[in-house]
N, C-alpha and C positions, 0 to 999 in steps of 0.2 A: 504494500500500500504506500505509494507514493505522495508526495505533494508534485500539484503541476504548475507549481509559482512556475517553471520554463517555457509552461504551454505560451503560444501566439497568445499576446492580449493577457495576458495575465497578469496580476496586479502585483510589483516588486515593491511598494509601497511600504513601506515600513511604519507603524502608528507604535505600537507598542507589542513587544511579543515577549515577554518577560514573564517569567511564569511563578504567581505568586506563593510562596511559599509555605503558609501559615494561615492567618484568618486571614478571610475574605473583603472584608468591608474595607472598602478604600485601593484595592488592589487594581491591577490593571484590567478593564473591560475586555481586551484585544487577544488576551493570550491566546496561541492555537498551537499546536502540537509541531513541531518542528525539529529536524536532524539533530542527533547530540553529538559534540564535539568530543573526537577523537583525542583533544588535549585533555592532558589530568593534571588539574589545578595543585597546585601544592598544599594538602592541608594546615590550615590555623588552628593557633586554640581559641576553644570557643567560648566568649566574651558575653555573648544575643542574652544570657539571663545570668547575669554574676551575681543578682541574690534571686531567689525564688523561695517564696512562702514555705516555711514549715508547714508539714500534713497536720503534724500535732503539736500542740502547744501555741504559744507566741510566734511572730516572724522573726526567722533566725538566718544567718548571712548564709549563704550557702555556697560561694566561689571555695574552689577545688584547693583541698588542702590537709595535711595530717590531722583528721577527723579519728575519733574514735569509730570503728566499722568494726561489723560482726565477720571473724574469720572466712562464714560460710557465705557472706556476701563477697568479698573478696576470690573467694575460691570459686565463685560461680563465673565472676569476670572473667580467671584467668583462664576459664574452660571456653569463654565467647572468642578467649586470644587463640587455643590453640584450635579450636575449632575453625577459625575464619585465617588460618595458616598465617599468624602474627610477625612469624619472623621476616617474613616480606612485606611488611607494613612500610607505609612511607615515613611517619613516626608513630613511633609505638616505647615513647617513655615513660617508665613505669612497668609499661606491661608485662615485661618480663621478671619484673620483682619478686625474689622467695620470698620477701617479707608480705605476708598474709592478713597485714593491719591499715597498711597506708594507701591501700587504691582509691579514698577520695582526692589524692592529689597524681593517679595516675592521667595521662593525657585526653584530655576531654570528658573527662568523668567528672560529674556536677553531683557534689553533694550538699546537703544543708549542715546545719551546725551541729548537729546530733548525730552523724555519719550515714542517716539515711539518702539512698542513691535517687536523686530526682531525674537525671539527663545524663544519657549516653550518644555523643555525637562523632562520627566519625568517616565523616561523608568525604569521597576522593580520597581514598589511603589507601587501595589497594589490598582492598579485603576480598578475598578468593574462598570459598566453602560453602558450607552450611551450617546454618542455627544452629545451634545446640535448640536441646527441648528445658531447659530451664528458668525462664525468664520470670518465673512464681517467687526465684529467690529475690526478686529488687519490689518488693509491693506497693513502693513508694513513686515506684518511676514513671516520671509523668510526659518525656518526652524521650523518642528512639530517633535519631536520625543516621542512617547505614545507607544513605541514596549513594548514586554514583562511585559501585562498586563492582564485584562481579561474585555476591552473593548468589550462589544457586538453592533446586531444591522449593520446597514448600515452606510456608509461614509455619513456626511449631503452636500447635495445641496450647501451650502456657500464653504465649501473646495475651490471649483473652481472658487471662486471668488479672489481669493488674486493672485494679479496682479507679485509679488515680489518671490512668493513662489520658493524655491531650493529645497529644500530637504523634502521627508514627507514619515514616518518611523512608522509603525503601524504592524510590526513582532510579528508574534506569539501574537495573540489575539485571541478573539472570533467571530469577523467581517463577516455578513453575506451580502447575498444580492448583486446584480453585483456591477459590478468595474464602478467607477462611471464618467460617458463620460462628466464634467464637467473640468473634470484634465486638458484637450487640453488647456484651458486658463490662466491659469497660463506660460508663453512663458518661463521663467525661469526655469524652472521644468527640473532640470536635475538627479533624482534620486527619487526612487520609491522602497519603502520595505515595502512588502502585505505578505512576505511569512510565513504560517501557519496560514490559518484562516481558515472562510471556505465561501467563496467569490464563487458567481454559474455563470451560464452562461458562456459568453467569451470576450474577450478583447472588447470595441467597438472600431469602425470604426474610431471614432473622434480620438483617439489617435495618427494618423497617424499627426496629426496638430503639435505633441512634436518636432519639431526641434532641440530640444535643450538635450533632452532627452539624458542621456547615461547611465544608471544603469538600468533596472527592476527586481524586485526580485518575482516572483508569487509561487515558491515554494510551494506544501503540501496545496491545496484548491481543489476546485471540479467544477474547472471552465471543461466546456465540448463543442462540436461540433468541425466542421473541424479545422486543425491546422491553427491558427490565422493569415494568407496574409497579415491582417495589418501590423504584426510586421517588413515585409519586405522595407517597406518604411520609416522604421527608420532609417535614416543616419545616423545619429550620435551615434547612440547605440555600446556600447563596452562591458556591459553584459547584460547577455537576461537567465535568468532563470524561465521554463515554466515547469520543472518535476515535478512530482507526480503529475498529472491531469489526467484528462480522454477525453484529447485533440482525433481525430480520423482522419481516412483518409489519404491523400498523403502531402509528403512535398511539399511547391511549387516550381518548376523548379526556381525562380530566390531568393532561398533561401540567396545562393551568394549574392545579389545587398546589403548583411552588411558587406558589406567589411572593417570597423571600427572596426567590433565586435574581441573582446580578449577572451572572455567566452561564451559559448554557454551550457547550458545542457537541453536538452527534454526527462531525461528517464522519467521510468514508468507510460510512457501515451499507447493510442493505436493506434501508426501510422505504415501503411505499406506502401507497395511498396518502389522503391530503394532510393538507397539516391542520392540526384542528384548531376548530374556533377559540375553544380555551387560550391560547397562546395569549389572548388579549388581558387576563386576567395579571397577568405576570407584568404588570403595571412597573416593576422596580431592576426590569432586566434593562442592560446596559450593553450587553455582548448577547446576540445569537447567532449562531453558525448549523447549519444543516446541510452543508453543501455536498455532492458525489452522494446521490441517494439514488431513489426511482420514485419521489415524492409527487404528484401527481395533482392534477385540477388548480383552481386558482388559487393567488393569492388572498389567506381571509380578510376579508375589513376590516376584523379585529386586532388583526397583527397592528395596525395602525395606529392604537391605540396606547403602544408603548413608547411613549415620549422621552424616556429617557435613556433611551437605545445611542449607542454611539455605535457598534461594529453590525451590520446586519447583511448576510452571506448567507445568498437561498441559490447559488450557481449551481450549475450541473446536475442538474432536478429533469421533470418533464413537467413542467409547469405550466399552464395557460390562461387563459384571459390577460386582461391587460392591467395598468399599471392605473390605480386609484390616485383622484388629485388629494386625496387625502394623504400622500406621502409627503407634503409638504409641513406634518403637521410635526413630522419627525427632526426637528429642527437642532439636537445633538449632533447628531449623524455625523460619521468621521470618515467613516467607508461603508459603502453603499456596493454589491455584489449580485446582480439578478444575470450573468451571463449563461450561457448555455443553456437555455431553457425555448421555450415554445410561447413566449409571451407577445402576444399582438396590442393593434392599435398604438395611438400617438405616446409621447413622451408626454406629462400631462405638465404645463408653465407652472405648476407650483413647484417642480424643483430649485427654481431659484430660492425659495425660500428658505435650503437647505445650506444657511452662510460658512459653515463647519465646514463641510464637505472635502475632504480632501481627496479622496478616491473612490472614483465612479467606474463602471464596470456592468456593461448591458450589452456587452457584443455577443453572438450567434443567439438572437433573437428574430421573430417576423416583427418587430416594431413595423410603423407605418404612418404614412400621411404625413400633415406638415411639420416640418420639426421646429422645437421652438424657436423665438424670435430672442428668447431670455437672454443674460448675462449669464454667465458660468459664478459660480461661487468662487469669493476670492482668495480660497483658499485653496481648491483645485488644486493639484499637482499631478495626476492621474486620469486621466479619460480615455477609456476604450466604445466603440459602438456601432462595429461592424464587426460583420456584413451583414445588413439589415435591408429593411426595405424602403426605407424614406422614398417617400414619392414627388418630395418638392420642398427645396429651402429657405431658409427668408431671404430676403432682398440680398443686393452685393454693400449694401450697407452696413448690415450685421454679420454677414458671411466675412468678412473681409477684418471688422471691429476683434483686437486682438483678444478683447474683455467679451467676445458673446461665447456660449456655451457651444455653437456650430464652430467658433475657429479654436476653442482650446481642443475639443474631441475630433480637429480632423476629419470630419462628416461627409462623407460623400455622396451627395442627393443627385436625383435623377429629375429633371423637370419633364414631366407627364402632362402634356396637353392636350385637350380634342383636336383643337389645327393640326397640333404636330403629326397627331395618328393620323386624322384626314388625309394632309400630303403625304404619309407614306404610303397608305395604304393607295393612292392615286398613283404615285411613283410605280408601284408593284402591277396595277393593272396596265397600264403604259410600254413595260417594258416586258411584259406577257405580249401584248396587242401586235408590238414590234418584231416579236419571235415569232410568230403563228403566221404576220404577213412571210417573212422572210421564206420559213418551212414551204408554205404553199406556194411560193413564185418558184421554189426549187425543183418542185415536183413536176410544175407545168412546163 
C-alpha cells in the first residue's frame, strides 16, 4: 500500500504531517501516515515528565535516580534488557548493572520518590526481541514508550494488567499477532501508538470498555474484516487513525455518534458504499481523510456542516453528483482533495470564500460548464483541475488576471458554441458535397 503523492496532479503540498504523539487536543489536524525514515535518531534521556504525580500518597519528585526499589522490580527490568538483546542497545547505562537496587537511575527509567516505576522510554535504541511476559511486576507504570525499534512477536498478556497505565507507544516495530483485548483494563489508557507493524485481525470488541481513551494510532498493519463498529462507541476519542488496512465493507450509519473526534483518516483500506449522513454530527473534526476506497454516490450535505474542518480528502473514491455551494461555508479549509472521483456539474463561486485554502485538488473529474469568474484564495499555492470538462471560460480578462482562480489552476476550457458547431458541421457537409461531385465525374 503505497502513497501516490508521485501520481500526475498530486498534491506535494506540505501543511503539517507530524504525527502527534500523546493527547490529542491541540495536535496537528493534517497528520497522514507516511514513509519512516531509515535514519535512527540517537537516543536522549528523557526529560517530557521529570516529576510525575505519586500513585500514593502526596506529589513526590520522581526524575530518575538512586531511589529505594524493590529487588524484584529491578530484576524484572533487567529480564526486558536481556530479552530485547540489550547489549546492542545504542545506550543502555545502567542496564547492565549487578546491582539489583538502583534501576530508578538506570537510562530512561522514571521513577517517583518512593522507587515506584512510573515511565519506561526507550524509543530508537535498537531494541531487537520480544516482550518478556512480565510487565504485572511495574503496577505503577503509567507510560511505555518502545516505538521505533525492531520489537517483534505479540503484545504479552500482562500489558493489560497495569491498572495506572496512560500512554503505550510501540510505533513502527515488528509487532505481530492481534491487538491484544486485555488493553480495556487499564481505565486510564488514554492513548495508543500501534502504527506500523504488522498487527492481523481486527480491533476487539473489548475495547469499547476504553472510556477514557482519546488517541488511537493503527496506521500501516494488516488488520482486516468489516470496518470496526466498535470504534463507534468510543466517546471520548479525538483521533482515530485506521488507514492503510485492509478494513472492508460499509461505514456504519452512526459513524457520527464521535462527535469528540478532531482526526479521522481511513484511506487505503477497502470500504464502499456512501458515506453516511452522520459524518455531519462530528461538528469538532478538523482532519478527515477517506481517500483510495470504492466509497460511492454523493457527496452528503451534511459533510458541510463541519466548519471546522481544515484537511478534507475524499480522492480516489467513485463518487458522484456535484459539488454543493455550500462548501463555501467550510471557510478553515487548508486543503481541499475531491480528485479522482466521478463528480459533475460547475465548480460552485462560493469557493472563493475559502481564504485559507492552500491546496486545491479536483483533477480527473467530469466537472463542467462555466468555470468560475472568482479570484483564487490568497493563499493558494496548489491547484490541480484537469482533465475535466469545462465547457467555456470567463472572459480574457480574468483568464489572463494573475489573482483569478482560472490562471492560478492553469485551466484549460474549450469554448463551445452553436455558430461554432453550425460552421462545422457546414464545413463537413461541403467537403462530402465536393467528394461525391469528384467520385461521379470519374466514373462518367
Amino acid at each position: 500500500q503505497e502513497d501516490d503523492s508521485t501520481d500526475e496532479g498530486e498534491d506535494t503540498t506540505t501543511i503539517d504531517t507530524s504525527t502527534p504523539t500523546t493527547t490529542v487536543a491541540g495536535s496537528s489536524p493534517t497528520e497522514v501516515s507516511t514513509p519512516v525514515s531509515s535514519a535512527t535518531p540517537t537516543p536522549t534521556a528523557d526529560t517530557t515528565n521529570s516529576t510525575l504525580p505519586s500513585i500514593v500518597g502526596s506529589e513526590l519528585p520522581a526524575s530518575s535516580g538512586n531511589k529505594t526499589v524493590s529487588p524484584a522490580v529491578c530484576s524484572a527490568l533487567q529480564k526486558l534488557y536481556n530479552s530485547l538483546n540489550g547489549n546492542s542497545w545504542i545506550v543502555k547505562t545502567g542496564w547492565d548493572s549487578t546491582d539489583m537496587s538502583t534501576c530508578c537511575s538506570w537510562f530512561n527509567v522514571h521513577c517517583n520518590g518512593i522507587g515506584q516505576v512510573l515511565k519506561i522510554a526507550l524509543a530508537h535504541n535498537n531494541l531487537v526481541g520480544q516482550l518478556p511476559d512480565n510487565f504485572d511486576q511495574f503496577p505503577d507504570l503509567q507510560t511505555i514508550d518502545l516505538s521505533y525499534n525492531n520489537i517483534s512477536g505479540p503484545i504479552p498478556a500482562s500489558m493489560g494488567t497495569l491498572p495506572r497505565l496512560k500512554s503505550l507507544n510501540f510505533d513502527v516495530n515488528l509487532l505481530s499477532g492481534s491487538l491484544p483485548s486485555g488493553l480495556s483494563a487499564p481505565v486510564n489508557l488514554t492513548t495508543i501508538h500501534f502504527k506500523n507493524n504488522s498487527f492481523t485481525g481486527t480491533i476487539p470488541d473489548s475495547w469499547a470498555l476504553m472510556k477514557n481513551i482519546q488517541a488511537i494510532y493503527l496506521s500501516n498493519n494488516n488488520l482486516t474484516g468489516p470496518f470496526p463498529t466498535v470504534v463507534t462507541q468510543l466517546a471520548s476519542v479525538q483521533s482515530l487513525y485506521l488507514d492503510n488496512n485492509a478494513f472492508n465493507g460499509f461505514l456504519p450509519a452512526n459513524l457520527g455518534d464521535l462527535s469528540n473526534l478532531l482526526q479521522l483518516n481511513i484511506r487505503y483500506n477497502h470500504l464502499l458504499g456512501n458515506i453516511p449522513a452522520s459524518v455531519g454530527n462530528m461538528t469538532k473534526l478538523e482532519s478527515l481523510i477517506m481517500s483510495h476506497q470504492m466509497l460511492n454516490g454523493s457527496i452528503p450535505e451534511e459533510l458541510y456542516n463541519l466548519l471546522n474542518l481544515q484537511v478534507l480528502d475524499l480522492s480516489s473514491n467513485r463518487l458522484t453528483g456535484g459539488l454543493s455551494h455550500k462548501l463555501g461555508q467550510l471557510v478553515k479549509l487548508q486543503k481541499l482533495n475531491f480528485g479522482h472521483n466521478g463528480i459533475t456539474g460547475p465548480i460552485p463561486n462560493e469557493i472563493e470564500q475559502l481564504t485559507k485554502l492552500q491546496s486545491l485538488n479536483l483533477n480527473y473529474n467530469a466537472l463542467n460548464g462555466q468555470f468560475p469568474s472568482t479570484m483564487a484564495p490568497a493563499a493558494l499555492g496548489y491547484c490541480y483541475m484537469t482533465p475535466n470538462q469545462f465547457q467555456s471560460c470567463p472572459g480574457p480578462e480574468v483568464v489572463n488576471n494573475p489573482e483569478s482562480l482560472a490562471f492560478q489552476c492553469s485551466v484549460d476550457c474549450v469554448v463551445k458554441t452553436k455558430t461554432k458547431s453550425a460552421a462545422s458541421h457546414l464545413d463537413v457537409i461541403t467537403k462530402t458535397f465536393w467528394l461525391l461531385t469528384i467520385v461521379v465525374a470519374f466514373i462518367m
